[in-house]
C-alpha positions, 0 to 999 in steps of 0.5 A: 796101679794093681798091687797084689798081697801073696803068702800061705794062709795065716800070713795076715795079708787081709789085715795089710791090705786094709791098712795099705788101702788106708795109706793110699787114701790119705795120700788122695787115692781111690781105691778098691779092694778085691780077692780071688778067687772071688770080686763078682758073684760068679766068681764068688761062686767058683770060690765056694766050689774050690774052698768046700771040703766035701768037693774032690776034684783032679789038679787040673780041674781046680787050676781051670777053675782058679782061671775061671774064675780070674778070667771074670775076675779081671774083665769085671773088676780089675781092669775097668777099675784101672782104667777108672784110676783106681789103685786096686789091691788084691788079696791074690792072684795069678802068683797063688795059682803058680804055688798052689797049682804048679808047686803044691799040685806038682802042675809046673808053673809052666802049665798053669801059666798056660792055662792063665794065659788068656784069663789074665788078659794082659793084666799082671801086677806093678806090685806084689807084697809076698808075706812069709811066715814060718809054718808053725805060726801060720798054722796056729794062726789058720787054726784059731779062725775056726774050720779050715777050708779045702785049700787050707787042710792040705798036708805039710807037704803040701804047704812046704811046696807051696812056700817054696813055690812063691819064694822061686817066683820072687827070685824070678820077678825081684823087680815085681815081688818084694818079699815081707817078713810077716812074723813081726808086729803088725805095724812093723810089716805096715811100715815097709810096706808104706815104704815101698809104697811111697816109692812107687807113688813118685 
């Protein structure tokens, strides 16, 4: 089962996936986490040219290189996993690249799913778990980590379409994005999260 976390920055997905990765665990899964851009060291190395605030590129450049780096990510990680029998949970994917890039860069999400159209390989999620959060709280949260990165010092703007980007998504895909509201209590998301978990368990 691959099971992806979405949503802006700050919206507490890394904690829901260590949490969920536990759930699947005592339910006698194995499981492995991974995170894009990243999973393998060239991909990971994509990742810091991305995320470096002295690094200025064109739109189009950053969305091939969020593929590139998907596209090792997935023949690398994802997939052999998979057909391990892993349940593998990943802080984005291909939903982030149709945000950012095709809402928040004004791309279209047509043109980055043509870019990401051989990267994916086929392999799309059974699951993804969208965490919004209104944008005051999220910048608070982004805030007190320390320095932000180059994704995460985008304007307002950007970030309003970029949210707006990920909630057209969930309206065209409601059997695939379950939309999680991210501004309760930590355990409160957990458990709707467990919820939907265990249906897609049986």
């Amino acid at each position: 089962m691959f099971i992806t976390f979405e949503g802006g920055d700050g919206t507490g997905k890394t904690t829901q996936i260590n949490l969920l990765k536990d759930f699947f665990e005592s339910r006698g899964k194995e499981v492995l986490i991974s995170r894009e851009p990243g999973g393998t060291p060239v991909a990971e190395k994509i990742r810091d040219i991305l995320l470096d605030k002295n690094n200025v590129m064109d739109d189009v450049t950053e969305a091939y290189l969020y593929a590139s780096a998907r596209a090792e990510h997935v023949r690398k990680v994802v997939k052999p996993a998979l057909e391990q029998g892993k349940v593998v949970l990943c802080d984005r994917f291909l939903d982030s690249s149709v945000a950012y890039q095709g809402y928040g860069r004004r791309l279209t999400a047509d043109k980055v799913m043509e870019i990401n159209a051989k990267a994916v390989d086929n392999v799309l999620p059974d699951r993804t778990y969208l965490l919004m959060l209104d944008a005051e709280a999220a910048e608070k949260r982004v805030t007190e980590r320390g320095e932000k990165d180059r994704m995460e010092s985008n304007g307002d703007d950007f970030k309003e379409r970029v949210n707006r980007g990920f909630l057209e998504e969930a309206k065209k895909h409601p059997e695939r994005i379950a939309v999680i509201d991210a501004g309760r209590s930590i355990e409160d998301v957990a458990a709707e999260i467990r919820r939907d978990a265990e249906k897609l368990l049986k």
